[in-house]
N, C-alpha and C positions, 0 to 999 in steps of 0.2 A: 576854454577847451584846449586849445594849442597849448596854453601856461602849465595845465597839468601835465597833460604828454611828454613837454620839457624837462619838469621835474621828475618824471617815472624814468625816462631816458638817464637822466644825471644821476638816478641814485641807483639803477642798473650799471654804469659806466663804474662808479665808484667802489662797488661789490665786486665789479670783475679787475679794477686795479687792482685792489686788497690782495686776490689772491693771484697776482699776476707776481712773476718772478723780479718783475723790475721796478719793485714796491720801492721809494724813499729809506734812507738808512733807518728812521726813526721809526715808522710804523714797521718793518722788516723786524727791527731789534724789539718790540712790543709784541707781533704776532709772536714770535721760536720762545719769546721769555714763557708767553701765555702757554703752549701746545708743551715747553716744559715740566710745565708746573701740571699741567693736565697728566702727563707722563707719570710723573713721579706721585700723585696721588695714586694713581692706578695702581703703581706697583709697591706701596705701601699698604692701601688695603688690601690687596690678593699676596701680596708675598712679606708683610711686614712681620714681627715679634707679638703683636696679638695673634695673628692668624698659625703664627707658630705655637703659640701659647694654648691656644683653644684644640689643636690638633692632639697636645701634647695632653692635652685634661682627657679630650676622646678617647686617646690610647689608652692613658689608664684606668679610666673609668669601665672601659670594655673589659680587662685584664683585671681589675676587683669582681664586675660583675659573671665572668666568667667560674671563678673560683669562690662566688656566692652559696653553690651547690654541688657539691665536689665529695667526690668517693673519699674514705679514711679506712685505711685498715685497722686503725688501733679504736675506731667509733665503737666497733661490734667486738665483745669478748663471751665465745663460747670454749666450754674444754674441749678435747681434742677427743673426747669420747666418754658415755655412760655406758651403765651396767642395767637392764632393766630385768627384772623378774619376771617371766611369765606368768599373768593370770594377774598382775599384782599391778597397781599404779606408779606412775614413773614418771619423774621431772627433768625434761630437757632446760638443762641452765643456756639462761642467753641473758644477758647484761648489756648494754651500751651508753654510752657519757653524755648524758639527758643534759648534763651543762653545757654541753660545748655543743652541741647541735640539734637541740630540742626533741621534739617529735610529733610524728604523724602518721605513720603507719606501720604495723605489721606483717611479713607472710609468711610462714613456715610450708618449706616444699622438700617432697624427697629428691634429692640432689641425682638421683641415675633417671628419673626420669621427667625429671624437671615441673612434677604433678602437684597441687595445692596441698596442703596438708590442714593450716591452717591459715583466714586472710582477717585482717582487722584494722580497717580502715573507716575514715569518716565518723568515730565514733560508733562503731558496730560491729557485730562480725560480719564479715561477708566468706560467705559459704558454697554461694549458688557452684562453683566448682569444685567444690570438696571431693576429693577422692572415697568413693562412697564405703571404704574400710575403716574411715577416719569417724562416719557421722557416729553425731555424740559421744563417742570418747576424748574428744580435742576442749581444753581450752585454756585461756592465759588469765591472769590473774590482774584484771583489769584497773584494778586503785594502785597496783604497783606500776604501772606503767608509766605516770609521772615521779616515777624513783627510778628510770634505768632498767626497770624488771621486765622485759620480755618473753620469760621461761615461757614452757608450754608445758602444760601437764597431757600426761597419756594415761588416757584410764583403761586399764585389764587390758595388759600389753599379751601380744600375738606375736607367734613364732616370726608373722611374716611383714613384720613393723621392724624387722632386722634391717639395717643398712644405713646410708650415708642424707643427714637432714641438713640443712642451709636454713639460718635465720636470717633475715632478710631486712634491715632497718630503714627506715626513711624520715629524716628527720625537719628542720624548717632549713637549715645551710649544709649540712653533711649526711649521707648515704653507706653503708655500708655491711657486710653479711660476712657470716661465721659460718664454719663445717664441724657439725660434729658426726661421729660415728653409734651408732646404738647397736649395743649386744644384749642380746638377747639370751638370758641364761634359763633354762628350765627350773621350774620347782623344784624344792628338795622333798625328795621321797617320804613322806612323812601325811600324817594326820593332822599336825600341829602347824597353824599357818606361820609365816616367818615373820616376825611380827615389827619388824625395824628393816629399813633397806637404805643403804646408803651406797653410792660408786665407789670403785676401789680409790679413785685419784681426781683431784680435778686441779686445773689450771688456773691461776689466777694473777694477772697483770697489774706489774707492780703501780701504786697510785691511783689504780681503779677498783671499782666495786667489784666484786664477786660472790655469788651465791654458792653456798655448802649445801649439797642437797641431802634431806632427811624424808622421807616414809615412811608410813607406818599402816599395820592392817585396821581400819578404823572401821570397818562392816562390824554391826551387830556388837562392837565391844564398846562403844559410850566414851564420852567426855565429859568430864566432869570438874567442880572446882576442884576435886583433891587428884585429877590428872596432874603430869607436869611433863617439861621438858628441859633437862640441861646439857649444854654442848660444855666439852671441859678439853683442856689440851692431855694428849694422851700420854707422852712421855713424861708431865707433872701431876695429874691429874687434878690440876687450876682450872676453876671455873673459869669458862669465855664467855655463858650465858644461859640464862637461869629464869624459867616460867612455870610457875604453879600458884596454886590457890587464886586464878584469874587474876594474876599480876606478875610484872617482873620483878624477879630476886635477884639484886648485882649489888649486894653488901660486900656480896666476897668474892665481885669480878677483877681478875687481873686487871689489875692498872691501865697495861698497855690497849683493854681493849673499851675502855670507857666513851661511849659516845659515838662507838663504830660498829655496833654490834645490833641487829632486831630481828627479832622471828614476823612473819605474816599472821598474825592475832586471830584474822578470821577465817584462814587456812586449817586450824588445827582442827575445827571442824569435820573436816573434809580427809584428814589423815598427811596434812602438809606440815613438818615440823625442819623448814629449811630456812637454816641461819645467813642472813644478809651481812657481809662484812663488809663494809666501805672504808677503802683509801686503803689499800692494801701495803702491807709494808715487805721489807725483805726478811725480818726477822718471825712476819708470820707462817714461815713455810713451818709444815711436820704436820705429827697425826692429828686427828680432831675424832672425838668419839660423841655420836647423838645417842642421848639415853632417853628413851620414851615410860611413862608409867600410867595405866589407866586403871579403872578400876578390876577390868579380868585381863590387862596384862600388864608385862614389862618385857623392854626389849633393848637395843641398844648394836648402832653401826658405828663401821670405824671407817674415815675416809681421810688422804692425806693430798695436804692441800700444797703442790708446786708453784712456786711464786718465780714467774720467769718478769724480768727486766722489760719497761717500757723502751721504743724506740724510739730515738731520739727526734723532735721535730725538723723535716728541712725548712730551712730559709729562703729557699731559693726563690719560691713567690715572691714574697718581700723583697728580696734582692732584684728580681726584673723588672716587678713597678721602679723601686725605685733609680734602675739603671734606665730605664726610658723618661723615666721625668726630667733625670740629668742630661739625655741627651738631646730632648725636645729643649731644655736650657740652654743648649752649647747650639744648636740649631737657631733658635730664635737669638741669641746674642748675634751669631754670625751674621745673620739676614740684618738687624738691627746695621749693624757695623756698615755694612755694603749697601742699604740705603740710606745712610745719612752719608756716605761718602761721596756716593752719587750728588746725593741734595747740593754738599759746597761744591764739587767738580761744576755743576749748571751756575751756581751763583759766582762762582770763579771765572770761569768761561764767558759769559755774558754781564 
């Protein structure tokens, strides 16, 4: 009994030399080496070149995922304004770059009061807040939408369908909406309906797709195989594109527009005869005439198509990831430098 107490005593005594200031040279220089090295681990893992390293991945990883989904003004390309006929069906062109930011939704709204006009999302329309002037005269032309084609058809446009629309895109990485204006022109005093309708002008951005819009009065007048339609450039009168006899005719299409050119096949139907140009160039600006022919008519619009210059992409994303990744570099080099410096200053020292 006494022999253990002895020893509890002596290994108590011994715990409180250790840490007693007047420890022997050799166990003194063993403990500060140990509490060194405890030190310096510390401040390796909390402040060393991995922890710099993984800081610097966060940064940009936040700074990718941030501009994952990101507004584009150049995503959405509508003209700057139509012409619609009253009484008469009328296509709001809207386009956007189905390659570069996919898609997923639609909404067309009147831009003064910010009201639904059309909504298409989820694979649907969604309607439940349709501006109730809009029911069933609205819709878009659903197999083109994996082509970029957002238009919106307006059927038997109204005085009070005049003013300023906003298409609205939303895609899987990019977002972005177009203004267009709608004028509304009265019928022309006549008996005889107007049998072709096309806008005076439309806007088309160089590089990208643009739709040329064509109409025609398709009630009661038929289509048929010996229907046709050909768009032709107007100050040559060179075919751009050619469809009759339930087929396209481009034996005798301009060169320049081989492979860039298509009508909506199952639109004609319906009295839609609007030519799809993709990849737009600079040498395609000037007139464009749509000539329509059915069995009880013929008719034919002229519309001139402005090709204004893409904006140039900024870099600058690009440039601040990669100006943070360099600096989280020059950060962890530094941290690196100053604890290995430390490390021999202790090994020096002791």
């Amino acid at each position: 009994m006494q022999t253990e107490r002895a020893k509890r005593m002596d290994s108590a005594g011994e715990e409180a030399s250790l840490n007693s200031p007047e420890l022997p040279w050799n166990q003194l220089y063993w403990k500060r080496r140990t509490e060194s090295r405890i030190q310096l681990r510390r401040r390796v893992c909390f402040t060393g070149p991995a922890a710099a390293a993984a800081v610097t991945g966060v940064l940009a990883i936040l700074i990718l995922a941030a501009g994952s989904v990101s507004s584009n003004s150049e995503f959405v390309t509508v003209p700057s304004s139509v012409k619609c006929t009253e009484g008469q069906d009328c296509i709001l062109s809207c386009t956007f770059n189905y390659t570069a930011g996919g898609w997923s939704g639609v909404t067309w709204r009147q831009a003064q009061m910010d009201h639904i006009v059309h909504g298409y999302y989820n694979n649907r329309y969604q309607l439940a807040h349709q501006l109730p002037q809009y029911v069933n005269r609205t819709s878009l032309f659903d197999s083109e939408l994996q082509r970029g084609n957002a238009s919106l058809l307006l059927r038997r446009v109204r005085e009070g369908d005049a003013g300023k629309y906003t298409c609205f895109v939303k895609g899987t990485r990019l977002y972005g909406l177009g203004l267009t204006e709608v004028v509304v022109v009265p019928a022309q005093p006549t008996t005889a309906p107007a049998h072709v309708t096309a806008p005076s002008s439309v806007k088309c951005t160089e590089g990208q797709d643009c739709i040329l819009s064509c109409t025609f009065n398709y009630t009661g007048l038929g289509w048929d195989e010996k229907s046709g339609v050909i768009w032709r450039r107007a100050e040559m009168d060179h075919i751009v594109h050619s469809y009759h006899d339930n087929w396209e005719q481009l034996a005798h299409q301009l060169p320049q527009y081989v492979s860039r050119t298509s009508l909506f096949d199952s639109e004609l139907q319906r009295g839609n005869a609007s030519l799809l140009l993709r990849r737009v160039r600079e040498e395609d600006a000037g007139e464009y005439r749509c000539s329509v022919s059915t069995p009880r008519l013929s008719g034919s619009g002229l519309t001139e198509v402005v090709v204004v210059p893409a904006q140039r992409h900024a870099w600058w994303g690009f440039g601040a990831v990669l100006l943070c990744v360099i600096a989280g570099l020059c950060v962890g080099l530094w941290l690196y430098k100053n604890t290995h410096r430390s490390q021999l200053e202790v090994q020096q020292g002791f």
